[in-house]
TITIMI-862840 format. One record per residue: z, y, x of N, C-alpha, C, O in turn; residue in three letters. Coordinates in steps of 0.02 Angstrom, whole numbers, padded with zeros to 5 digits, always signed. Layout:
ZYXZYXZYXZYXALA ...
This chain:
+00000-00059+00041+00000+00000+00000+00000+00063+00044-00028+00117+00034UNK +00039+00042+00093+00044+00137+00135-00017+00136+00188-00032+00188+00217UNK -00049+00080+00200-00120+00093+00222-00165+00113+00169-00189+00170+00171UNK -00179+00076+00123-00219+00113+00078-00231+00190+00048-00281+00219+00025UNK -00144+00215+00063-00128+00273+00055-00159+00330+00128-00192+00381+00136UNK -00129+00290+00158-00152+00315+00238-00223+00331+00230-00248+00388+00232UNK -00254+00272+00220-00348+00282+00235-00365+00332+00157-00420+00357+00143UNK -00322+00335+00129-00366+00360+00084-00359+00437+00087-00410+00471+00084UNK -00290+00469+00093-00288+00544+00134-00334+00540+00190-00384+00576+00184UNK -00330+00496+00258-00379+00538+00321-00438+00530+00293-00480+00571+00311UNK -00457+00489+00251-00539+00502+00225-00551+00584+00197-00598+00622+00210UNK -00508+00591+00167-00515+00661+00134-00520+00708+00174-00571+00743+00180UNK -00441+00717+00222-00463+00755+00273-00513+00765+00308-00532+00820+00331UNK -00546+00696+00317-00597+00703+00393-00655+00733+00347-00701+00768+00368UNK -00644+00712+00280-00729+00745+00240-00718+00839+00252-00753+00881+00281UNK -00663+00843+00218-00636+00903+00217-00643+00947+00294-00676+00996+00310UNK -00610+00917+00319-00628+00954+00403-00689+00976+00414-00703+01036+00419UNK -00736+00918+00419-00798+00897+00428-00864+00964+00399-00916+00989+00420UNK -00817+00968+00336-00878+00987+00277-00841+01083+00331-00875+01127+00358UNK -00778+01078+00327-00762+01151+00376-00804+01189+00415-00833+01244+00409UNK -00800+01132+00470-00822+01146+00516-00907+01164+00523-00932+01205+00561UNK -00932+01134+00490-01014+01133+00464-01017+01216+00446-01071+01245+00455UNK -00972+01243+00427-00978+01316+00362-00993+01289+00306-01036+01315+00270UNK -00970+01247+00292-00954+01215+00209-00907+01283+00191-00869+01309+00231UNK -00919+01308+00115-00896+01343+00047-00843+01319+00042-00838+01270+00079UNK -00777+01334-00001-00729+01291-00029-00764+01248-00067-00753+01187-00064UNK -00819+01278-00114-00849+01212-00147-00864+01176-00119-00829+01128-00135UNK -00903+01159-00076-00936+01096-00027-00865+01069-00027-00861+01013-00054UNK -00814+01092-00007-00766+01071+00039-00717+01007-00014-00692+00951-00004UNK -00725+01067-00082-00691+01044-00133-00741+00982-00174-00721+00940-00215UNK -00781+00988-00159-00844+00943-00177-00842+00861-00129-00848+00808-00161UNK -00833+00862-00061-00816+00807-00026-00739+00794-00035-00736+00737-00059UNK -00711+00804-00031-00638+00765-00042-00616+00707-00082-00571+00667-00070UNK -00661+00713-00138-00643+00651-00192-00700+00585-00186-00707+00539-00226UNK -00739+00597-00123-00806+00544-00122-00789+00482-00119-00830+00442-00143UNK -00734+00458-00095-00713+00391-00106-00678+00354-00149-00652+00301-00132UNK -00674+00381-00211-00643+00346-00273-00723+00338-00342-00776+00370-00341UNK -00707+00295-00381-00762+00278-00414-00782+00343-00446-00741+00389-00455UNK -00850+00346-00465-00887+00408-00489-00859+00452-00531-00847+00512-00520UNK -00847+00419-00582-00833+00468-00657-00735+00482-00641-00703+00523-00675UNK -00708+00447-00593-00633+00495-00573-00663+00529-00512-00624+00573-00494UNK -00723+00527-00470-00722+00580-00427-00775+00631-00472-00783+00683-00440UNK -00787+00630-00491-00835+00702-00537-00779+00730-00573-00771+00790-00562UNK -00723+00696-00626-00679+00739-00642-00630+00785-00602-00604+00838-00619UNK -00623+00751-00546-00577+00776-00490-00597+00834-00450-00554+00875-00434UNK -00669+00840-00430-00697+00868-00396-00714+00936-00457-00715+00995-00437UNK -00726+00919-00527-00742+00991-00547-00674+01017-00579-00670+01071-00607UNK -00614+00968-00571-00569+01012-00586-00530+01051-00520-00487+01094-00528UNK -00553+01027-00458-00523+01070-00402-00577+01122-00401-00564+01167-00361UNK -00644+01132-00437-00676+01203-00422-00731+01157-00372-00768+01196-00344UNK -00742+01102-00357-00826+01079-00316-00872+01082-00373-00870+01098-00433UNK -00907+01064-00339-00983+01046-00366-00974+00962-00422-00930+00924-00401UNK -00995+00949-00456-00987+00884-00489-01042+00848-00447-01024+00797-00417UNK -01132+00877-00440-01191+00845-00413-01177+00810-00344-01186+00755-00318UNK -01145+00880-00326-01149+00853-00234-01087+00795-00231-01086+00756-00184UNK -01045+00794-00273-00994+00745-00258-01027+00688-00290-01017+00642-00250UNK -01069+00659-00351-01094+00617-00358-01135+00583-00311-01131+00522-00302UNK -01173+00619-00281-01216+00603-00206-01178+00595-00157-01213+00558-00123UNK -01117+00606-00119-01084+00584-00081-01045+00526-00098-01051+00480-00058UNK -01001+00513-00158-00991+00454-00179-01052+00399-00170-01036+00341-00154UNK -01117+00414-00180-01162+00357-00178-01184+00335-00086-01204+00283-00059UNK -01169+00397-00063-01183+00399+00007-01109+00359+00059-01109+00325+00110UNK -01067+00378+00023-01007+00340+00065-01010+00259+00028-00989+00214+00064UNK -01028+00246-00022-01028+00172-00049-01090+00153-00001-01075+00127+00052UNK -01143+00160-00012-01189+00141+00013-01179+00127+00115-01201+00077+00143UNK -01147+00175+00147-01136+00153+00195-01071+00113+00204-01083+00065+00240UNK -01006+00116+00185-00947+00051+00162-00990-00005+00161-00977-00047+00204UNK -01041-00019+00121-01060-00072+00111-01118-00103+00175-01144-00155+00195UNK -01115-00051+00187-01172-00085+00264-01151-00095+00324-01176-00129+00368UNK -01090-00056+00324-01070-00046+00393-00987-00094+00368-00952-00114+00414UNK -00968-00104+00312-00889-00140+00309-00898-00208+00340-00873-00213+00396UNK -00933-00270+00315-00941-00310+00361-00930-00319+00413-00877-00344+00432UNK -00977-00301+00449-00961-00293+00514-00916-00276+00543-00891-00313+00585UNK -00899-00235+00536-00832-00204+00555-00784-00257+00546-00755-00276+00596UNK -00769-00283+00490-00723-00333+00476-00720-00389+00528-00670-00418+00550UNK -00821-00403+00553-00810-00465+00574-00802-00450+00644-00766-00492+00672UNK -00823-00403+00683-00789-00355+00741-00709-00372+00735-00689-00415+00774UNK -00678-00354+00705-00619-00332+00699-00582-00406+00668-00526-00405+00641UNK -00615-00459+00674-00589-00517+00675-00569-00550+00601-00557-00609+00589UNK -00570-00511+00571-00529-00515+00507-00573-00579+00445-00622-00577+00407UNK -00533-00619+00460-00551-00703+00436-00522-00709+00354-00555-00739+00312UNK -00468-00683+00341-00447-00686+00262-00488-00669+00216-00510-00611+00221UNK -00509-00705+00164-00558-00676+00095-00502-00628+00075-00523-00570+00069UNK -00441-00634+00063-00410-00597+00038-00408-00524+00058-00422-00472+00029UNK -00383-00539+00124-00399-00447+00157-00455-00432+00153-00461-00371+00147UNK -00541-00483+00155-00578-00462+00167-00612-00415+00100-00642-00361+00097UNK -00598-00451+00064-00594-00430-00012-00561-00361-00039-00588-00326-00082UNK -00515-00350-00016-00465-00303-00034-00508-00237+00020-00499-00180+00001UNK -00535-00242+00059-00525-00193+00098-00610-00166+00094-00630-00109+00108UNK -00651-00222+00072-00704-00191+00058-00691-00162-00016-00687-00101-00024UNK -00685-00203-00068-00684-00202-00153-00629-00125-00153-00630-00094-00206UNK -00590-00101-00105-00542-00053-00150-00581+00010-00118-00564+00063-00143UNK -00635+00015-00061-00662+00067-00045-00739+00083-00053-00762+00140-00050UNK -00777+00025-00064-00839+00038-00107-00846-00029-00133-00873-00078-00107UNK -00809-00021-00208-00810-00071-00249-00880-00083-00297-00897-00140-00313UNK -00911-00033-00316-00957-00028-00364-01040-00060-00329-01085-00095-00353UNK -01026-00020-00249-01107-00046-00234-01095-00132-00217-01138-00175-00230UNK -01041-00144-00190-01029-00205-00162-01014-00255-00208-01013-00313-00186UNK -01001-00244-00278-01013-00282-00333-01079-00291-00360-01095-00349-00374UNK -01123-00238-00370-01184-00264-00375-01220-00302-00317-01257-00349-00329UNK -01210-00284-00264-01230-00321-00203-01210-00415-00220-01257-00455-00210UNK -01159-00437-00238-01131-00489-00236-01126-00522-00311-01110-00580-00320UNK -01141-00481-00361-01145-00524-00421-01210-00553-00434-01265-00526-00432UNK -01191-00626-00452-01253-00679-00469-01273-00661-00533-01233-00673-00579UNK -01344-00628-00552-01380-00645-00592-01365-00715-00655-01373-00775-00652UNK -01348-00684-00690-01338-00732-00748-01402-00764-00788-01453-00731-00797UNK -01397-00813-00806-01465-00847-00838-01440-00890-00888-01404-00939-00891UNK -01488-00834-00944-01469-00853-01041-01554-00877-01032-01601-00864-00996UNK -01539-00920-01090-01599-00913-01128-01646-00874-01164-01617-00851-01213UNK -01682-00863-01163-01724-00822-01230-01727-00840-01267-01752-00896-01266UNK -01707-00815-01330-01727-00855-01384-01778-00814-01444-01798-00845-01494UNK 
């Protein structure tokens, strides 16, 4: 729990810094901070701190999209053999692309 907590503040920060240092707006700024929680709680979050809703939808898709390319590896770098952790640590930080990535196609009939 207090890692999850952990990674999930320095994510913010480092977006937040990041978007700073660039000459990011408070909006930009306020716009990256919520990119790593699922869409429709980071669009509410982001237009109730005063961001952009668009640009935070596009960074949410941009931080899932790389979680999911680059988590793997990392995991298997980093040794980490448990489905359980492996599970937990991809699924709680880009859960949405990495579920469609991994769900089997279901097959009904037509009728």
């Amino acid at each position: 729990m207090i890692a999850c907590a952990t990674a999930s503040i320095s994510s913010m920060l480092v977006g937040g810094l990041f978007a700073l240092s660039t000459g990011g707006s408070l909006k930009i700024v306020a716009s990256v901070l919520p990119k790593s929680i699922s869409t429709p709680f980071a669009l509410s979050a982001s237009e109730h701190i005063g961001g952009i809703p668009s640009i935070t939808a596009a960074l949410v898709v941009v931080a899932g999209l790389f979680g999911g390319l680059v988590g793997y590896p990392i995991l298997n770098m980093l040794k980490v053999k448990s489905p359980l952790a492996r599970g937990l640590s991809i699924g709680l930080f880009h859960m949405p692309l990495v579920q469609l990535k991994r769900r089997k196609p279901t097959t009904r009939k037509v009728q």
